[in-house]
C-alpha positions as CSV (number, residue, x, y, z in Angstrom):
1,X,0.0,0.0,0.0
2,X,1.3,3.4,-1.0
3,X,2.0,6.0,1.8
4,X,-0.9,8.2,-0.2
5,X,-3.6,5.3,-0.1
6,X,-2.1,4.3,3.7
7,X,-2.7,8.1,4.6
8,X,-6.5,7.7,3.2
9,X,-6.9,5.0,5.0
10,X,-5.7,6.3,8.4
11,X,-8.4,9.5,7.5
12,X,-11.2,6.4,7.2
13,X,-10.4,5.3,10.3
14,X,-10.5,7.8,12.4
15,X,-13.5,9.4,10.5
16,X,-15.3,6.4,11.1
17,X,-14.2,6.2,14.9
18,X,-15.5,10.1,15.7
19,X,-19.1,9.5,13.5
20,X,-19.5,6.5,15.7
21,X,-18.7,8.6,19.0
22,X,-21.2,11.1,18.3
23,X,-23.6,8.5,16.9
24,X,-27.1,8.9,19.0
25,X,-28.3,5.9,18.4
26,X,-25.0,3.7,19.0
27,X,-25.7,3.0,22.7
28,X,-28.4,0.7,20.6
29,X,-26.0,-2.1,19.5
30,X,-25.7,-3.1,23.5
31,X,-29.3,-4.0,22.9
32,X,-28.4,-6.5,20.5
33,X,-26.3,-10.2,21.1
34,X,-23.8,-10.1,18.1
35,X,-20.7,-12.8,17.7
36,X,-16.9,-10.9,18.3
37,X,-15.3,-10.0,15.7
38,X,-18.0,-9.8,13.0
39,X,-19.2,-7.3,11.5
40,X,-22.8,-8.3,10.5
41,X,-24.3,-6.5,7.0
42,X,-26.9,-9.0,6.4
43,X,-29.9,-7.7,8.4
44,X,-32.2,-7.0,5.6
45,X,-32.0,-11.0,5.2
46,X,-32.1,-12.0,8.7
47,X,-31.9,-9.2,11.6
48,X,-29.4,-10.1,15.0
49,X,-30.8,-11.5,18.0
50,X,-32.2,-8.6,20.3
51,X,-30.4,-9.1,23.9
52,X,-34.2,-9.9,25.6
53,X,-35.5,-12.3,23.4
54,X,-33.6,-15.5,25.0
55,X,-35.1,-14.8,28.1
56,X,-38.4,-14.6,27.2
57,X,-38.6,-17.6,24.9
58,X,-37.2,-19.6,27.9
59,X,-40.3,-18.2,29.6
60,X,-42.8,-19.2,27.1
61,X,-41.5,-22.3,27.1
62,X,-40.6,-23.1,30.8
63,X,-43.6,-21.4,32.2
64,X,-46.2,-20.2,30.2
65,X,-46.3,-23.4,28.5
66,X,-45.1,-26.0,30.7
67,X,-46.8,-24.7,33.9
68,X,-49.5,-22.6,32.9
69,X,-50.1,-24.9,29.6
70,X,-53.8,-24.2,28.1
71,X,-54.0,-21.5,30.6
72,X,-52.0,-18.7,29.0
73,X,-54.3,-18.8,26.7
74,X,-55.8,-16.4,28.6
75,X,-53.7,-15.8,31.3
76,X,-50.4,-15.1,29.4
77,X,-52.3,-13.7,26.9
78,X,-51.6,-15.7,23.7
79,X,-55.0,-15.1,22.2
80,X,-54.7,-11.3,21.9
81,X,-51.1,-11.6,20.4
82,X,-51.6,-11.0,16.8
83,X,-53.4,-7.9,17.5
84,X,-51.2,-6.2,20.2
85,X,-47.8,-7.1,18.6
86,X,-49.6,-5.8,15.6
87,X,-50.3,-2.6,17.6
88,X,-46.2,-2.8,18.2
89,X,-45.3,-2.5,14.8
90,X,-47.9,-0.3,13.8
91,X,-45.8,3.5,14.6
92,X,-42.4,1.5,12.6
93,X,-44.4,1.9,9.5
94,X,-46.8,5.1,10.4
95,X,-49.9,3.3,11.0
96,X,-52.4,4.1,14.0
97,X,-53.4,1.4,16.0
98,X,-56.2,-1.4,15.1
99,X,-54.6,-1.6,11.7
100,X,-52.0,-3.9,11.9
101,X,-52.7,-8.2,12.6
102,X,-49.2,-10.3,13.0
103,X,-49.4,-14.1,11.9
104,X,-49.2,-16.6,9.1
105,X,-46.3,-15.9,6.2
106,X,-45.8,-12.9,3.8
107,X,-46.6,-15.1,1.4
108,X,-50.2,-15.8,2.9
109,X,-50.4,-12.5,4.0
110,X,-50.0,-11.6,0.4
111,X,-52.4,-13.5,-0.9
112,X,-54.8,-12.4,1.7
113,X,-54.1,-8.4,0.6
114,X,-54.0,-9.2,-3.0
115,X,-57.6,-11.0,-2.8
116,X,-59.1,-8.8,-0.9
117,X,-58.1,-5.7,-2.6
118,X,-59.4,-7.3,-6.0
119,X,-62.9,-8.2,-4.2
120,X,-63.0,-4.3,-2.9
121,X,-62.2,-2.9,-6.0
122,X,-64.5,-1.3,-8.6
123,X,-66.4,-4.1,-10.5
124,X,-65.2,-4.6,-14.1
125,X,-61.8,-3.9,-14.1
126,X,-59.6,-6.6,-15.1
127,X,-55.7,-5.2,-14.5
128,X,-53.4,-6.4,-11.8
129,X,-50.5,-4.3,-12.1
130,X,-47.3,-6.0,-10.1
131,X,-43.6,-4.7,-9.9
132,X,-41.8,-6.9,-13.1
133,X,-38.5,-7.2,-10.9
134,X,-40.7,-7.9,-7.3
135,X,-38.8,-10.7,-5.1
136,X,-40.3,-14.1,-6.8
137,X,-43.1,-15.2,-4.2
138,X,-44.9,-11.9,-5.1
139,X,-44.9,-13.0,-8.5
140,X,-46.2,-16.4,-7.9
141,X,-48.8,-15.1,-5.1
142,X,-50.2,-12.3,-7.6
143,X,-50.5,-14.9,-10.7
144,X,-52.5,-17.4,-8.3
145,X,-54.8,-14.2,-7.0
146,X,-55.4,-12.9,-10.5
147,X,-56.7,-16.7,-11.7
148,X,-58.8,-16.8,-8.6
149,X,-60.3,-13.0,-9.3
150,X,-60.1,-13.1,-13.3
151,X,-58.1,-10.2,-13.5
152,X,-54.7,-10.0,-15.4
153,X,-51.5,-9.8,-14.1
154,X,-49.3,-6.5,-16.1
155,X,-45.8,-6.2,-15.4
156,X,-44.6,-2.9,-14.6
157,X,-41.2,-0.7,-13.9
158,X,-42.2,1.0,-10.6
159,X,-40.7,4.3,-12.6
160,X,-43.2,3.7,-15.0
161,X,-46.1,2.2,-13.0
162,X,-47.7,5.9,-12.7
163,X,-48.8,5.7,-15.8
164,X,-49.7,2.6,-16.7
165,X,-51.9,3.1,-14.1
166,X,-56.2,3.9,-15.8
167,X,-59.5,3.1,-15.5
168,X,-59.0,-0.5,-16.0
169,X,-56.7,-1.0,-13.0
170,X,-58.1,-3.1,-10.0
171,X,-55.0,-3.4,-7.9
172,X,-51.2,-2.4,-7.8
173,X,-49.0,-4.8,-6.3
174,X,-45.4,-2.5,-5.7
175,X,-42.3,-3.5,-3.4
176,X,-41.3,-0.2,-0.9
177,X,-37.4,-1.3,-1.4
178,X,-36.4,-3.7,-4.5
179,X,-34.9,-6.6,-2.6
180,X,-32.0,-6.8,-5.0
181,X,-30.7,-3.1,-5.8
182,X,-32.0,-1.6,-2.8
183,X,-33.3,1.0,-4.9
184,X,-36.4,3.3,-2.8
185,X,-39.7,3.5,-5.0
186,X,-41.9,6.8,-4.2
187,X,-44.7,5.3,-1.9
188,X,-46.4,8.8,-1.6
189,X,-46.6,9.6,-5.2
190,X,-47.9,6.0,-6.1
191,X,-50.2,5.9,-3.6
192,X,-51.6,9.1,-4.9
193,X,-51.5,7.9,-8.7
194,X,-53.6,5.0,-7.7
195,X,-55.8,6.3,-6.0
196,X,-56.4,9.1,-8.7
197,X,-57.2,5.9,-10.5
198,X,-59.6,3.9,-8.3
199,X,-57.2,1.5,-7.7
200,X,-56.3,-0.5,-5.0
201,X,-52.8,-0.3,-3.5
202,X,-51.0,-3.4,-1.8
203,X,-47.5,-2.2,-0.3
204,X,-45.0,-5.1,0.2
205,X,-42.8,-3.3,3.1
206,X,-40.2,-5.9,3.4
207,X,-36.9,-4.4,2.7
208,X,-38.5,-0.9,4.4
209,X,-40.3,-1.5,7.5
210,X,-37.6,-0.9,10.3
211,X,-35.2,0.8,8.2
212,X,-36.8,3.7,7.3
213,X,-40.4,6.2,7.4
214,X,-43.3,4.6,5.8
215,X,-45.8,6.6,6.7
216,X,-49.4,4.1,5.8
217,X,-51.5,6.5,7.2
218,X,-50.4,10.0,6.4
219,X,-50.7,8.0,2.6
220,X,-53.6,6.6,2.5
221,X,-52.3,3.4,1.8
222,X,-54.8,0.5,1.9
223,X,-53.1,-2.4,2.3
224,X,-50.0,-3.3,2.8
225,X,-48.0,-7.0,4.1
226,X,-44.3,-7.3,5.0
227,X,-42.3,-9.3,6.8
228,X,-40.4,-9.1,10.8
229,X,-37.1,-11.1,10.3
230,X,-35.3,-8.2,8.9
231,X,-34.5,-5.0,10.0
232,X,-37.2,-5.9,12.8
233,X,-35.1,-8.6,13.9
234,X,-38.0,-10.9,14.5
235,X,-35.6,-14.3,14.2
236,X,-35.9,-16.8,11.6
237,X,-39.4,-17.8,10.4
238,X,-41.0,-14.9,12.3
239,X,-44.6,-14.0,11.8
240,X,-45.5,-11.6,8.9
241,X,-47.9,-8.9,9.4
242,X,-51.0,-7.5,7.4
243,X,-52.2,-3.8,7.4
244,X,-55.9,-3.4,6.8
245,X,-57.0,0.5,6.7
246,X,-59.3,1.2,8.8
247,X,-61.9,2.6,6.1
248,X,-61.8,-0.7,4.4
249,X,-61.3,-2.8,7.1
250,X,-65.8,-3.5,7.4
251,X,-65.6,-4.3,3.4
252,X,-62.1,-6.2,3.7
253,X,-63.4,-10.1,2.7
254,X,-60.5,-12.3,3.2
255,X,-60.0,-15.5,0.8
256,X,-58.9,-17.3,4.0
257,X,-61.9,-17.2,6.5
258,X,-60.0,-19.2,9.0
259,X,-61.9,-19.8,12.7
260,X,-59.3,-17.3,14.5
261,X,-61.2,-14.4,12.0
262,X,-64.6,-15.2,12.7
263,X,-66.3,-12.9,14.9
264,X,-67.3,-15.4,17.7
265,X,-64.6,-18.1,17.1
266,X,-65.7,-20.5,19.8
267,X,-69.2,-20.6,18.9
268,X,-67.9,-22.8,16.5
269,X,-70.9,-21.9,14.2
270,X,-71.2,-23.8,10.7
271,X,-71.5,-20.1,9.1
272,X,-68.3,-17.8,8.8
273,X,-68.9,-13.8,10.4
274,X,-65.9,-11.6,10.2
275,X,-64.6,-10.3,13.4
276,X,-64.6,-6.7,13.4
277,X,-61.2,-4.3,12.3
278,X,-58.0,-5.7,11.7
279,X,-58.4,-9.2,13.2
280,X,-60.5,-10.2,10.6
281,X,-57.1,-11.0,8.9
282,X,-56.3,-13.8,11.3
283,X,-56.6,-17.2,9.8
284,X,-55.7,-20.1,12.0
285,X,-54.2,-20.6,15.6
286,X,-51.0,-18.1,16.1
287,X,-47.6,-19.7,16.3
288,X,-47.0,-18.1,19.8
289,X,-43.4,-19.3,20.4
290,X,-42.4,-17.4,17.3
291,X,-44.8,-14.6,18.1
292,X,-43.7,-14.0,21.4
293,X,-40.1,-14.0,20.6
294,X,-41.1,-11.1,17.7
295,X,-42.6,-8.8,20.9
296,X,-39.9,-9.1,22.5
297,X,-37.4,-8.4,20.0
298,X,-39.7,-5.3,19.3
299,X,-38.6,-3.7,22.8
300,X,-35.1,-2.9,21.2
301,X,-37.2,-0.5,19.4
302,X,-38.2,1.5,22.9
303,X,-37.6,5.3,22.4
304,X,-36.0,5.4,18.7
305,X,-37.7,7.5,16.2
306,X,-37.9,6.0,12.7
307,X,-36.3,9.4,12.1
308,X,-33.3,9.0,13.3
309,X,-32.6,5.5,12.2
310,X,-33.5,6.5,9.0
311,X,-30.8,9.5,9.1
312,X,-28.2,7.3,10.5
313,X,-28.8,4.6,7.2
314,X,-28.1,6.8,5.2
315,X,-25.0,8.5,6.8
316,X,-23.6,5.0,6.8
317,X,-24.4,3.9,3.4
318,X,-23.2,7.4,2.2
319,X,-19.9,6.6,3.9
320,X,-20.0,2.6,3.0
321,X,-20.1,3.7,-1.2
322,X,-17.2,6.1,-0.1
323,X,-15.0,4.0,1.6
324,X,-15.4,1.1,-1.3
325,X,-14.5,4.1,-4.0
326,X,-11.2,4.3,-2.0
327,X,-10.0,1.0,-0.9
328,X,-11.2,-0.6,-4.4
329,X,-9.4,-0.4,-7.4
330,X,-11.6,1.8,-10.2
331,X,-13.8,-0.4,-12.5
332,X,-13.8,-3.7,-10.5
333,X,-17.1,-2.5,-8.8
334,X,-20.4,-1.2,-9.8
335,X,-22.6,0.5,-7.1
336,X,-26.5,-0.8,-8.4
337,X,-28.2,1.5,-5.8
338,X,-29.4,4.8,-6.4
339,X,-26.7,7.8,-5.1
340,X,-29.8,9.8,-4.3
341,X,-30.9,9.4,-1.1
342,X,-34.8,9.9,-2.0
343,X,-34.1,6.7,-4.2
344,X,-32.1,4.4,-1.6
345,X,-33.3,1.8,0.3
346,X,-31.1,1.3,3.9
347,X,-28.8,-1.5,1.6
348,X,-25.8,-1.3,-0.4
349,X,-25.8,-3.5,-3.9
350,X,-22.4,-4.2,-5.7
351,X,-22.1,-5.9,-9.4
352,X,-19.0,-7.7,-9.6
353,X,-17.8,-10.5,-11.6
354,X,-17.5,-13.8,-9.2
355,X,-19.6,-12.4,-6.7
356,X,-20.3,-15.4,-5.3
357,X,-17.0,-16.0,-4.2
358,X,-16.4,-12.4,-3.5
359,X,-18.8,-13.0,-0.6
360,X,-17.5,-16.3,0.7
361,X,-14.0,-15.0,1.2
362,X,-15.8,-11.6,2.6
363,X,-17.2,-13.8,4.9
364,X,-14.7,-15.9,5.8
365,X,-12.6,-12.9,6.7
366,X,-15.7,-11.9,8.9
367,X,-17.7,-9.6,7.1
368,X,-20.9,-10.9,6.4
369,X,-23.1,-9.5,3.4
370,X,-25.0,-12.2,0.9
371,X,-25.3,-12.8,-2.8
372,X,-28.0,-12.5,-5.6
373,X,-27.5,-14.1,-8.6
374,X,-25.7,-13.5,-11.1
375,X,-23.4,-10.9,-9.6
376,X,-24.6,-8.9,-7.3
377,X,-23.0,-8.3,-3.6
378,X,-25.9,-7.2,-1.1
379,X,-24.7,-5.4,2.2
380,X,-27.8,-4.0,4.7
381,X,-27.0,-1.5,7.1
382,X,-29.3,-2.0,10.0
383,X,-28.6,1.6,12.3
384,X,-29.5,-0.5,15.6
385,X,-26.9,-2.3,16.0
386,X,-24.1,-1.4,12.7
387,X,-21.9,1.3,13.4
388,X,-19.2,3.5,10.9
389,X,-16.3,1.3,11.6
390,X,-18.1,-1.7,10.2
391,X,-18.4,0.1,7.4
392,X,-14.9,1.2,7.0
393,X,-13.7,-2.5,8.0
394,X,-16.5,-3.7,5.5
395,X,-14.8,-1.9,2.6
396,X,-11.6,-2.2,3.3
397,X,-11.8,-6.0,3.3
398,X,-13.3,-5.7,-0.1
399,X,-10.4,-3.8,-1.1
400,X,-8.2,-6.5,0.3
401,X,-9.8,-9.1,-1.6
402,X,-9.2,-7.0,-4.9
403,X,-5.7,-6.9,-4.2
């Protein structure tokens, strides 16, 4: 290494060690139980464990379950879980309370949203619009909906999707965050454009919710899904979640009338009633040792503004691209998310050739990121618990591996 490029590095460094002294919100990574040694950039795959959530499953299963067994049912209070979790999540993704149910997949959440927008929508339209490069289970999800309803699916470039949208649209389908590029779509101004077009808008919030300002409400959003494994650090498998607005929430006819959405579920009546509000969008018996272990993992979120995590994403992606532009050698990477911060996600995409084995030596050297196929390095900056000099480290290992 020359003295120049040593001298740049030095600067890094030490940038990176004052940004994280004056960092607010990095007193939050003691709220988090991460391995030595590692610096962890694959969050918007699979969030780290929250310091609390051990305990608490231990509890569920030790007491609630093995003493209390049927019991905390009522007494623990399993049975109201999906809707006061839900409540939990709600202010991560600017929605009022009531709104939000937690269980099942996002897949069946999905397919629950994408139903029962096209049975609430405007009779006679045929067009389901859907994101062309949306992760693959939306694809699959909207192509089974749009059989069941008889609409048609129509690929669209979220750019574009504006104004494809007309008078023949039932329901948009769009992703907050493309899963691969990390690129930030403009949930305000599609909102608005469907609406303007008596459509129905489904949000998938997978790659957003946690990581930055959603904002459901202030949108008029009227339905959206996303997953809690991410960048809410749910754990593996966690329940997904469905938004219901509350103006649509009487009309909202889900394709799944499981007992746990019926309005009196231990009547056990042969005839299906909706329950009222959001729980209407509960289908069978929760998972509660999942569920549990996603409210706990929620406190970590107690007193942080989506604000200010959002602030500190970028800041650290912002200095992520500009540590990789100095320890990399010109031409060997290509950033594939948007430089604009109104167009980026709270993840970091690099095209490289071998990417795949770009990864595994990044990994084996301790930074963790993943891969998307064909050649694409994803890193995700999750502000809770990632810091500037796991940036810095993160790049210049890159660098290393470049020669």
């Amino acid at each position: 290494m020359s003295e120049t490029s040593t001298d740049r590095a030095t600067e890094l460094r030490e940038r990176a060690a004052a940004l994280d002294a004056a960092d607010e919100l990095g007193k939050l990574r003691e709220r988090f139980t991460l391995p030595d040694g590692v610096v962890y950039l694959d969050g918007n795959s699979l969030g780290a464990l929250p310091a609390g959530v051990a305990a608490t499953t231990a509890d569920v299963v030790a007491r609630q379950w093995g003493e209390l067994l049927i019991r905390s049912w009522d007494e623990s209070g399993w049975w109201t879980a999906p809707e006061r979790i839900g409540d939990k999540i709600a202010p991560l993704i600017g929605a009022a309370a009531g709104q939000v149910v937690v269980g099942d997949s996002t897949s069946v959440n999905l397919f629950k949203a994408l139903v029962g927008a096209a049975r609430l929508a405007a009779a006679g339209r045929t067009k389901l619009l859907v994101d062309a490069a949306t992760f693959p289970t939306d694809g699959y999800i909207a192509q089974s909906a749009a059989r069941m309803t008889g609409l048609t699916v129509v690929p669209v470039d979220p750019s574009h999707a504006a104004e494809a949208m007309d008078a023949d649209t039932a329901v948009v389908l769009l992703n907050h965050v493309d899963y691969r590029s990390g690129r930030l779509h403009d949930l305000p101004a599609l909102t608005a454009a469907a609406r303007a077009a008596g459509a129905v808008v489904v949000w998938d919030l997978c790659h957003s919710a946690g990581a930055l300002p959603v904002g459901l409400d202030a949108h008029e959003v009227d339905l959206a899904v996303g997953c809690t494994y991410k960048y809410l650090n749910g754990g593996p498998g966690a329940p997904a979640y469905l938004y219901i607005a509350a103006r649509h929430q009487d009309a909202f006819d889900s394709p799944l009338p499981g007992w746990n959405g019926h309005a009196d579920p231990f009547a056990m009546t042969p005839d299906y009633e909706a329950a009222r509000g959001a729980t209407r969008g509960r289908v069978g018996t929760p998972d509660i040792l999942s569920m549990l272990a996603l409210e706990a993992a929620l406190d970590a979120w107690e007193g942080v503004s989506v604000e200010a995590v959002r602030a500190k994403s970028l800041a650290l992606t912002d200095f992520f691209l500009e540590c990789v532009a100095a320890y990399v050698p010109q031409g060997l990477v290509e950033s594939v998310t948007p430089a604009e911060h109104e167009r980026r996600g709270s993840q970091v995409s690099l095209r490289t050739e071998n990417a795949r084995e770009v990864m595994g030596e990044l990994i084996s050297r301790g930074v963790v990121g993943d891969f998307r196929a064909p050649d694409v390095l994803r890193f995700g900056f999750t502000p809770l618990y990632v810091g500037f000099a796991d940036a810095e480290r993160a790049a210049r290992t890159l660098g290393h591996i470049f020669g």
